[in-house]
Residue, then its C-alpha position, 0 to 999 in steps of 0.5 A: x333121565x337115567x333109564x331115558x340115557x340107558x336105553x339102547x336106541x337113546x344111545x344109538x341116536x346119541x352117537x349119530x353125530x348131531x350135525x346131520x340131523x342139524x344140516x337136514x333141519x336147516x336144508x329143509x328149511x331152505x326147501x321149504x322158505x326158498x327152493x330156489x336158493x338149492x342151486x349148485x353154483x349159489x350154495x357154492x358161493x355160501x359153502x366157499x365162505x366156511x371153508x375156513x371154518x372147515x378147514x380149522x375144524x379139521x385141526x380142531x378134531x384132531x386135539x380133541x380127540x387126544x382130550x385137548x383144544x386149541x383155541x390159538x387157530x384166530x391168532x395164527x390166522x390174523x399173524x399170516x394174513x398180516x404177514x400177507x398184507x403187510x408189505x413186510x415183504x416185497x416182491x415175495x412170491x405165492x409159494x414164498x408165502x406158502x411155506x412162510x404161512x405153513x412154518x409159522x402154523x408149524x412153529x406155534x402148534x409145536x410150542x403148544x404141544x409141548x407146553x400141553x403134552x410135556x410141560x402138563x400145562x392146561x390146554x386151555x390156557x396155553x392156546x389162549x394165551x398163544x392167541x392173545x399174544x399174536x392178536x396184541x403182536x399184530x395190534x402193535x405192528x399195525x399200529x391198529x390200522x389194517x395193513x394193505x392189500x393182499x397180492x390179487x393172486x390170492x384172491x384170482x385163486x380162491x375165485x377159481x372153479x374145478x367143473x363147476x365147483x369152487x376150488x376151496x370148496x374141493x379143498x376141503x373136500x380132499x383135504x378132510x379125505x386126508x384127514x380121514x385116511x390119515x387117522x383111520x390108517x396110519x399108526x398115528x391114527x390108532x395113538x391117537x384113539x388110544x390117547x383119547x380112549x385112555x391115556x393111562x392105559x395108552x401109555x402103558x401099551x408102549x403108545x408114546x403118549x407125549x409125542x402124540x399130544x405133542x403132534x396132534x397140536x403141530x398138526x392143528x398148527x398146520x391146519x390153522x396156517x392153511x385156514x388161514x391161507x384160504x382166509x386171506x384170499x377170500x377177504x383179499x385185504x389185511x384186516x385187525x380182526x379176521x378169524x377171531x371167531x373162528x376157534x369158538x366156531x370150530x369148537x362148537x361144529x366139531x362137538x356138534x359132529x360128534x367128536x367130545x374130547x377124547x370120543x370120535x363118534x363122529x369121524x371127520x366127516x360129522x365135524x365136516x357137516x358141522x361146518x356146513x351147519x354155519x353155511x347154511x345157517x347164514x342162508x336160512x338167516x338171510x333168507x328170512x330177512x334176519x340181521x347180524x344181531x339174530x345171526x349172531x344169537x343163532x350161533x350162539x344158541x348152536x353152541x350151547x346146544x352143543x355144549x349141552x349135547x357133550x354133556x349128555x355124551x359124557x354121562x352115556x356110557 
């Protein structure tokens, strides 16, 4: 196993992030079991659906390559889209809630970042610990009843198309394009490979270790609020579970695009395809006639595949 990892071509195809080789086996399928189901404007309903999804892998990314995760993204979008649906305030506008939803994101990721960065607190504990918090808080102020209706100027939004193409889906689109610039041409780019190469290192090159912890998981925040804008509109009502899931989700489509805690193989756009693995995913499933219960087994079988490739990543050097 040891020679098999020490060949030069198993290293170059370990470090070619898994994603693509996962969407062209999945697209394939599609080509081969419904060709018909390739078309622009039906993918595009399919895609819209992730984009969510896509968006906190963005936020995900970002921690983990300063070796940390957050797994708080599930209750900071239940808490906005309570916000939302609530009713808690009336006559607020589409940018009252903007910046409310972006404020609230900003606020938890940086109480996180300084528990993990500062305090030295597991990663791990903290971001679940935040999320449960905001699950319960949410439960308690629902009364575990969903809440309402969203304003239908969310929903009139997400319906939109910019030439052909889905508004959220160009969302994502730009918005990974700004990720992507902003960790390949900002100095707080290079902190954070630094950070993820070698902390100790890192800091005694004079990079501001803490701080760069500390904005990764504000940055995550944020992230996690926009996600959770684009959830809201696409569900249109308050709901007591939305977004549970998705942490685990964008855990397991950022490893499978070759991000590992603190390795960024993979750029911003493997994680992308990641994502994109789940949208068609669901089509594959749906059009083989498979029902939740085998969704929910194939999710789980890419996890662990991805679980399993960050363990064969680690061991090669």
């Amino acid at each position: 196993m040891a020679a098999v990892l020490a060949n030069p071509i198993t290293r170059r195809l370990l470090r070619i992030p898994p994603s693509y080789f996962v969407f062209l086996v999945l697209l394939a399928t599609l080509w081969i079991a419904r060709p018909n189901m390739l078309n622009l404007n039906i993918m595009g309903i399919f895609i819209r659906q992730i984009v969510p999804l896509g968006i906190l892998v963005l936020g995900q990314l970002v921690v983990m390559r300063v070796k940390s995760i957050d797994l708080s993204g599930g209750g900071i979008i239940l808490l906005i889209n309570y916000f939302i649906s609530s009713g808690s305030f009336p006559g607020a506008s589409l940018p009252f809630f903007v910046v409310l939803a972006l404020a609230t994101g900003l606020v938890i990721g940086l109480f996180n970042g300084f528990m993990i960065g500062n305090r030295r607190v597991s990663a791990v504990i903290v971001t679940l610990a935040v999320s449960i918090i905001l699950v319960g808080l949410v439960q308690f102020l629902s009364s575990g009843n969903p809440p309402g209706d969203v304003p239908k100027l969310f929903n009139d939004l997400y319906n939109t198309k910019f030439l052909s193409v889905p508004t959220p889906v160009l969302f994502w689109i730009l918005l990974t394009a700004a990720v992507s610039l902003l960790l390949s041409q900002t100095v707080f780019g290079r902190y954070v490979a630094s950070v993820g190469e070698n902390a100790e290192a890192a800091h005694f090159s004079g990079v501001p270790v803490q701080r760069t912890v500390i904005l990764a998981h504000t940055l995550a925040g944020l992230i996690a609020a926009i996600a959770a804008l684009v959830q809201t509109g696409s569900i249109a009502v308050g709901s007591v579970r939305v977004g549970l899931d998705l942490p685990i989700l964008a855990v397991a489509a950022t490893i499978l695009g070759g991000v590992v805690f603190g390795r960024g193989d993979g750029g911003v756009w493997g994680p992308f395809f990641g994502a994109l693995c789940f949208a068609l995913l669901f089509v594959v499933m749906t059009v083989l006639g498979i029902d939740e219960p085998g969704k929910l087994i194939a999710q789980g079988v890419i996890i662990l595949g991805a679980a399993i490739f960050y363990g064969v990543r680690v061991r090669t050097p």
